[in-house]
C-alpha beads as a LAMMPS data file, in Angstrom:
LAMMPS data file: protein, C-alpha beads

107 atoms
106 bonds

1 atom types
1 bond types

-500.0 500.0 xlo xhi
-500.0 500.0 ylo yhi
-500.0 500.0 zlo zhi

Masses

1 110.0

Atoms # bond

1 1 1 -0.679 4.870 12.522
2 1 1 -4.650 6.051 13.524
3 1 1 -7.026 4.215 10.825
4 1 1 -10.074 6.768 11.175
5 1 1 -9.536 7.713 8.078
6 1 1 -11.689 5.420 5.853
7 1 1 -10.021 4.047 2.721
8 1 1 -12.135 2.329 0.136
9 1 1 -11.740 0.154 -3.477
10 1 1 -15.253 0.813 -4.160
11 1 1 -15.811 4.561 -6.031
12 1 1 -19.206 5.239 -3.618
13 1 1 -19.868 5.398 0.018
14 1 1 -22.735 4.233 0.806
15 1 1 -25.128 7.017 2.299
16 1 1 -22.148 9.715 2.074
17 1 1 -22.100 12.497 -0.557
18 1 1 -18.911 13.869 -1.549
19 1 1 -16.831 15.821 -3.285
20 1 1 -13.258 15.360 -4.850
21 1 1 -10.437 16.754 -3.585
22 1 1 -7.226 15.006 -5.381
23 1 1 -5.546 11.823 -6.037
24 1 1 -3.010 11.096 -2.828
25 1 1 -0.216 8.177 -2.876
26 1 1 1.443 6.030 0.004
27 1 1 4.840 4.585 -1.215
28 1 1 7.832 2.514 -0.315
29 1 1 10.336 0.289 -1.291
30 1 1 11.558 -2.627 1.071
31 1 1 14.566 -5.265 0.604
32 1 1 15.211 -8.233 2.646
33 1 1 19.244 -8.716 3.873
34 1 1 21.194 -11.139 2.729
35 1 1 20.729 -13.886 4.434
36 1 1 17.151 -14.194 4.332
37 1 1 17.534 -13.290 0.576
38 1 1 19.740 -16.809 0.365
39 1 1 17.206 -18.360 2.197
40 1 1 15.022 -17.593 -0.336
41 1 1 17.264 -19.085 -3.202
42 1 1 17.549 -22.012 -1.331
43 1 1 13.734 -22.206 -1.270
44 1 1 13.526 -21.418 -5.125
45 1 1 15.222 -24.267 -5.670
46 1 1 12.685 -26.584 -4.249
47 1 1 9.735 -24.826 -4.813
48 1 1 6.774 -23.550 -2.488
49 1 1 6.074 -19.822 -0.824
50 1 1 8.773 -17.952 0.334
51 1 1 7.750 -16.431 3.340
52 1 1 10.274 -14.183 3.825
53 1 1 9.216 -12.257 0.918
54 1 1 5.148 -12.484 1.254
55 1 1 5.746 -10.950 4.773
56 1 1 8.040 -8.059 3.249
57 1 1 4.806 -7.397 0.509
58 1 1 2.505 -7.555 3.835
59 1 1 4.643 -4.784 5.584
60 1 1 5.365 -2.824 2.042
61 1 1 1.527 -2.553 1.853
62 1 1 0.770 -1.582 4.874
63 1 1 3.095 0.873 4.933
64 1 1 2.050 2.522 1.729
65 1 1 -2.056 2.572 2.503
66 1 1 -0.913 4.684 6.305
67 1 1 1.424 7.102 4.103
68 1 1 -2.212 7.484 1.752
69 1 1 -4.094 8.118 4.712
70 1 1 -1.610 10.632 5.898
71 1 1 -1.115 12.309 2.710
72 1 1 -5.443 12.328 2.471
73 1 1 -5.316 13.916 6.167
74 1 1 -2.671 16.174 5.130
75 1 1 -4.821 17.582 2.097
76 1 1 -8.410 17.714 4.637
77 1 1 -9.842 14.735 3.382
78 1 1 -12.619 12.826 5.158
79 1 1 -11.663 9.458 3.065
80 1 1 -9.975 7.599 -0.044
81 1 1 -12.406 5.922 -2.587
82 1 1 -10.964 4.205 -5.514
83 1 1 -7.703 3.038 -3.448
84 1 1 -5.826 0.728 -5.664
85 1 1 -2.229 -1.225 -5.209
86 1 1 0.847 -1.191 -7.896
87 1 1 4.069 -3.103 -7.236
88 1 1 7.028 -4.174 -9.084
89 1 1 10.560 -4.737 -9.097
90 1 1 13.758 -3.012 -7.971
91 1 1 16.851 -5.093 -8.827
92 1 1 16.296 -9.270 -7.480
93 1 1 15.462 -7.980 -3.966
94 1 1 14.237 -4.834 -3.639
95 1 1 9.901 -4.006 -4.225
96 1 1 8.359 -1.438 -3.949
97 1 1 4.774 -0.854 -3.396
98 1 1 2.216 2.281 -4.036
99 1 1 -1.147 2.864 -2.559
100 1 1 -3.292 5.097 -4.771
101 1 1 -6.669 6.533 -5.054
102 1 1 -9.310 9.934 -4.703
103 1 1 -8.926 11.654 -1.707
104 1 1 -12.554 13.261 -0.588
105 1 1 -14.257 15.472 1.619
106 1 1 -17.700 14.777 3.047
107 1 1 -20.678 17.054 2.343

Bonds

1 1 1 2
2 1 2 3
3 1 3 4
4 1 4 5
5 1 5 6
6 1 6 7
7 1 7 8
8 1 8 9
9 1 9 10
10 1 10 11
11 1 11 12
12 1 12 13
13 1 13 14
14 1 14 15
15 1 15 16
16 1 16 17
17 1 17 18
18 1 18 19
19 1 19 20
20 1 20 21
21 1 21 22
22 1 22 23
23 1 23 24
24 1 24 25
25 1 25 26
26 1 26 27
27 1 27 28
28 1 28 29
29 1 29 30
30 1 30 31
31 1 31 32
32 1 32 33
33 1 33 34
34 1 34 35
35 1 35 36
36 1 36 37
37 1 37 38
38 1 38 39
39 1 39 40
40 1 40 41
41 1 41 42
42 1 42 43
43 1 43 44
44 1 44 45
45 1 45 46
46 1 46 47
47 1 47 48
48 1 48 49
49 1 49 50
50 1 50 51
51 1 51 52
52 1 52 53
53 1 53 54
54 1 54 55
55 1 55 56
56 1 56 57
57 1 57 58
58 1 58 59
59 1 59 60
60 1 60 61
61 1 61 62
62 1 62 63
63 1 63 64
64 1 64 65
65 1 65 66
66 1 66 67
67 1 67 68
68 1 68 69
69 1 69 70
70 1 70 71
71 1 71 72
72 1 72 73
73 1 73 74
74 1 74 75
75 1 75 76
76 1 76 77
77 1 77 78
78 1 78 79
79 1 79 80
80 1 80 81
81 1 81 82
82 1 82 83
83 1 83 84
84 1 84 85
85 1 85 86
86 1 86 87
87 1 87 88
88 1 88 89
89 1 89 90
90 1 90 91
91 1 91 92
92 1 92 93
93 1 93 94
94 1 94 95
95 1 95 96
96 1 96 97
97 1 97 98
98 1 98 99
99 1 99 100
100 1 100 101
101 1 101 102
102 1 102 103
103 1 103 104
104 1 104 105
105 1 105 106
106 1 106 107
């Protein structure tokens, strides 16, 4: 997906004035198959990173911050401020990820 569409963690842009138009929200949820999720109890057993899963939380949040900028362009915004990440849990191999934060329009 396009990036134009600036997306922020800090609540100012520097030399832009703005005004609010709404909160927006990318989400997902991704599992691994089963293999790769044996794999990875093979690896819990002696320790270190588990690949498999930091690339599947690489590709959940990436996936979630383009569905915030499309939801921002959807609603006419010029850019996201405030953009924030929550995660968690679905089952022992499921996660899901949301991108969230202030959808604006420049002055």
């Amino acid at each position: 997906m396009n990036n134009d569409l600036l997306v922020t963690t800090t609540e100012h842009i520097p030399g832009k004035e703005y005004e609010v138009i709404g909160e927006v929200f990318g989400l997902t949820t991704q599992s691994k198959n089963v293999l790769r999720n044996m794999g990875a109890a093979l690896k819990n057993v002696v320790g270190g990173e588990i690949k498999d899963y930091t690339k599947m939380l690489d590709e959940a949040r990436n996936i979630s911050v383009d569905r915030l900028r499309k939801n921002a362009r959807d609603m006419g915004a010029d850019a996201v401020v405030m953009m924030r990440f929550d995660s968690g849990s679905i089952g022992t191999d499921m996660q899901s990820v949301a991108a969230y934060g202030t959808a604006v329009k420049y002055l």
